[in-house]
C-alpha beads as a LAMMPS data file, in Angstrom:
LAMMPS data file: protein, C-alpha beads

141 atoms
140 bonds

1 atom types
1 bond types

-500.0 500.0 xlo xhi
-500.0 500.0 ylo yhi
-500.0 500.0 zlo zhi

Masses

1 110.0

Atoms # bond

1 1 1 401.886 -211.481 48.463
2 1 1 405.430 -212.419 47.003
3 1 1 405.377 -215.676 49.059
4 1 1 401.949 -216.498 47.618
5 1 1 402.368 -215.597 43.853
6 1 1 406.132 -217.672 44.592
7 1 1 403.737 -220.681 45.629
8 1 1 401.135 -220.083 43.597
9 1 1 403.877 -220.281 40.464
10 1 1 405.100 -223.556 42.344
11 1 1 401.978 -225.296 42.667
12 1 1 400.785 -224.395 39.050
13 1 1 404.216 -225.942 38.120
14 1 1 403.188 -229.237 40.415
15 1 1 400.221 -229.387 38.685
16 1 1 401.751 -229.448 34.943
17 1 1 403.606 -231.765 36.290
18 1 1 401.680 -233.543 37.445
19 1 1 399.232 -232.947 33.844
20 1 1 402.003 -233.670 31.899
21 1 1 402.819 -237.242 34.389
22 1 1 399.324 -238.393 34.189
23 1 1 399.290 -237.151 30.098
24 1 1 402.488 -239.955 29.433
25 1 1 400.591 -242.321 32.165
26 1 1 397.354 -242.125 29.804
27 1 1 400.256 -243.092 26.986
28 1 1 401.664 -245.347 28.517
29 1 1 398.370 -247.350 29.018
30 1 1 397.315 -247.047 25.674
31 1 1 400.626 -248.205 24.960
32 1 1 400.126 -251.242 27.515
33 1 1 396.788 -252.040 25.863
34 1 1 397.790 -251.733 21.740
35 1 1 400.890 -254.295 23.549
36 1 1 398.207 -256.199 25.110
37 1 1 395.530 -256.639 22.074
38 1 1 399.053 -257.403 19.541
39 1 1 399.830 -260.071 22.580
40 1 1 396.457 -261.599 22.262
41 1 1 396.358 -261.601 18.083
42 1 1 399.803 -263.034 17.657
43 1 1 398.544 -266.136 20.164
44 1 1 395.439 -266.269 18.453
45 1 1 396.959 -266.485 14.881
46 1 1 400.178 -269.026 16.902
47 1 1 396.665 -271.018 18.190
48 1 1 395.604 -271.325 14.533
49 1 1 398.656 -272.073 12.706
50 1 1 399.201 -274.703 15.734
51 1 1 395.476 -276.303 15.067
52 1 1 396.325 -275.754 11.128
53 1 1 399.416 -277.533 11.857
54 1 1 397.913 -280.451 13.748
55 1 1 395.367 -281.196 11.115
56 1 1 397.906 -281.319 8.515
57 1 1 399.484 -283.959 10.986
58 1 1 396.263 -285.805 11.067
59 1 1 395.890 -285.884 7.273
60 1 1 399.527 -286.986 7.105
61 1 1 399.427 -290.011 9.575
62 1 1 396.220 -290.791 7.964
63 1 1 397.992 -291.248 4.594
64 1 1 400.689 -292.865 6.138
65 1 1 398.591 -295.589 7.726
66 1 1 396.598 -296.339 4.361
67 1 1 400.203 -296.133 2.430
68 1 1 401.143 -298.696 5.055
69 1 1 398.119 -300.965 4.570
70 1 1 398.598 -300.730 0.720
71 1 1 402.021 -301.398 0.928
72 1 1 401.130 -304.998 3.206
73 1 1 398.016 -306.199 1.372
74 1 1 400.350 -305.835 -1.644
75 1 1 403.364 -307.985 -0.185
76 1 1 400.155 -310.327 0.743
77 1 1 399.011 -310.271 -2.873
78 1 1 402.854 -311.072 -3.976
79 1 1 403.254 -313.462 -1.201
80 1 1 399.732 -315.617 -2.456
81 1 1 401.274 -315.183 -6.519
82 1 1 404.838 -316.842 -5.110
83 1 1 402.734 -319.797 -4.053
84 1 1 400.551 -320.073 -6.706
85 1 1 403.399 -319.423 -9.180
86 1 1 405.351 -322.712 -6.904
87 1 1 402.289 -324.727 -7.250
88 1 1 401.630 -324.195 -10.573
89 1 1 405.300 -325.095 -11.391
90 1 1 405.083 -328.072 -9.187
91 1 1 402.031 -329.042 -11.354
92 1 1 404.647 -328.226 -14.868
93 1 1 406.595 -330.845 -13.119
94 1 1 404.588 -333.384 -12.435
95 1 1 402.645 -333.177 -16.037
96 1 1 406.445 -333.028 -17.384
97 1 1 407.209 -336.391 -15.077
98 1 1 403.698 -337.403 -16.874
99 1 1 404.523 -336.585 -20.326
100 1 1 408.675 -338.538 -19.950
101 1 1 406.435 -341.672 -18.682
102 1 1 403.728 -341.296 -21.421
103 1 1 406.417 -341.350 -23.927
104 1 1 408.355 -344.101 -22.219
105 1 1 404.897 -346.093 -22.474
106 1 1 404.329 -344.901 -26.223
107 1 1 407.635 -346.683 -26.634
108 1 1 407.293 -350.026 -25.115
109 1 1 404.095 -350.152 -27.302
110 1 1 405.353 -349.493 -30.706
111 1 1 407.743 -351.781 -29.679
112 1 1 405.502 -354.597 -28.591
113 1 1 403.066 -353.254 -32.130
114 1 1 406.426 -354.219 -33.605
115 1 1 407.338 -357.564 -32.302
116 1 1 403.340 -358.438 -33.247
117 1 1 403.456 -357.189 -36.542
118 1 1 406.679 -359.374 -36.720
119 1 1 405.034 -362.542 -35.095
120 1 1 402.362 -361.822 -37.178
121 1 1 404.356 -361.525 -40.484
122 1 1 406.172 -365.326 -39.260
123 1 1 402.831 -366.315 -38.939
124 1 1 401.037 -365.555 -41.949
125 1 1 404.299 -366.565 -43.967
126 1 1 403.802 -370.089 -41.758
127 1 1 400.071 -370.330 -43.278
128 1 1 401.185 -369.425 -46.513
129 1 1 403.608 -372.281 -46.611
130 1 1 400.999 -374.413 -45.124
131 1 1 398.608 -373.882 -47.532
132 1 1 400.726 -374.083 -50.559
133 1 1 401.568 -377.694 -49.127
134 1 1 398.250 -378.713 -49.143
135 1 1 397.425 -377.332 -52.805
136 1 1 400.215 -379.111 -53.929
137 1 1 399.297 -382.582 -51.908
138 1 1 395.631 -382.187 -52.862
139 1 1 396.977 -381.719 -56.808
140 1 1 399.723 -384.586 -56.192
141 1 1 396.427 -386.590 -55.435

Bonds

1 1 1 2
2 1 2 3
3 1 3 4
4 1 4 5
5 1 5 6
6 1 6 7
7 1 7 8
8 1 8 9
9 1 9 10
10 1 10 11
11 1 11 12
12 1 12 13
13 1 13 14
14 1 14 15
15 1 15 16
16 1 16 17
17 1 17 18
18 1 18 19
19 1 19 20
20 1 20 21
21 1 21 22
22 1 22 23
23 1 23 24
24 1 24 25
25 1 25 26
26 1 26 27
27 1 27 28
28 1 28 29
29 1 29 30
30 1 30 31
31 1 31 32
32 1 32 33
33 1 33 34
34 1 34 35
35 1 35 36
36 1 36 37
37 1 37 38
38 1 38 39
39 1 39 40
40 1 40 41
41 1 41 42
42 1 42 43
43 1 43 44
44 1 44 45
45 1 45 46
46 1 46 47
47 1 47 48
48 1 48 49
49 1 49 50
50 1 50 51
51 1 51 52
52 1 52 53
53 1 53 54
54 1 54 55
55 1 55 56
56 1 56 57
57 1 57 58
58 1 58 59
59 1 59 60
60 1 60 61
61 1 61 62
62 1 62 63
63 1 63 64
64 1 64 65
65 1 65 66
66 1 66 67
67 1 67 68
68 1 68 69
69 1 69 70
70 1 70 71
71 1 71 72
72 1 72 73
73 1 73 74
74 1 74 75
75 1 75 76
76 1 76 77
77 1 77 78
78 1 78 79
79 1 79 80
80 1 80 81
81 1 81 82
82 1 82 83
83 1 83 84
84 1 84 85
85 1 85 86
86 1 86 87
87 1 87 88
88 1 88 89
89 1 89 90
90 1 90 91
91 1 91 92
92 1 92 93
93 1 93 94
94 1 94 95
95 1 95 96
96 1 96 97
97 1 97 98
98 1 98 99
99 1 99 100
100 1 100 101
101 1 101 102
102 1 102 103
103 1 103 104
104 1 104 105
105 1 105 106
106 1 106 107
107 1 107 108
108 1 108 109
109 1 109 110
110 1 110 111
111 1 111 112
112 1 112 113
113 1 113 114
114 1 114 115
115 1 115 116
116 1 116 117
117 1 117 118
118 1 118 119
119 1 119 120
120 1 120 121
121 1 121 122
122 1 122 123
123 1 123 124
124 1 124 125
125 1 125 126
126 1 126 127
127 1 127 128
128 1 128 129
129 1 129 130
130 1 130 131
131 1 131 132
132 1 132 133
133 1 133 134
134 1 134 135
135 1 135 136
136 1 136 137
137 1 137 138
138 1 138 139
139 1 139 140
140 1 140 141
């Protein structure tokens, strides 16, 4: 009867044992699975900072590409103003060249207005003289 209640106190303290073994086991798995689901939300939240991250990207390059476009139909726009600013001052040139020759022409013709006025002046002094030789032959007669 000893030998039973002696194994009868060891088996009931197998069992709490083995109560208490599976009570930390049942822990332990809760444990695994709070781990588990804090596992899957920090790689869901990582997933949607990474996708938040990516758009931003997209947005970014995006900008980037029209900054770039802006930035070469502007050095277009310059380039076409360089050439229209060079042709418009080759045009300032050649209406300077223009005016220099107008006003060398203006010249010779006030000149030659000048020599006229002067062969003109010889002559009508020449007619003058003329006709006060005649007056004076047609009184002498």
């Amino acid at each position: 009867s000893r030998l039973i209640s002696k194994q009868d106190q060891t088996i009931n303290s197998m069992k709490g044992q083995m109560e208490e073994q599976r009570r930390r086991n049942d822990n332990l798995i809760v444990d695994i699975k709070k781990m588990t689901d804090n596992i899957i939300s920090l790689e869901s939240s990582r997933d949607r900072q990474l996708e938040e991250l990516i758009s931003e990207l997209h947005v970014e390059h995006n900008k980037h590409k029209k900054a770039k476009k802006m930035v070469k139909d502007f050095e277009a726009k310059l380039s076409s103003r360089d050439e229209n600013i060079h042709t418009l001052e080759d045009e300032l040139a050649s209406q300077k060249r223009t005016v220099v020759s107008l006003k060398s022409e203006i010249g010779l013709l006030s000149q030659q207005t000048e020599d006229l006025k002067s062969q003109m002046q010889l002559e009508l002094e020449k007619i003058e003289e003329e006709s006060l030789e005649k007056s004076r032959l047609i009184s002498k007669q």
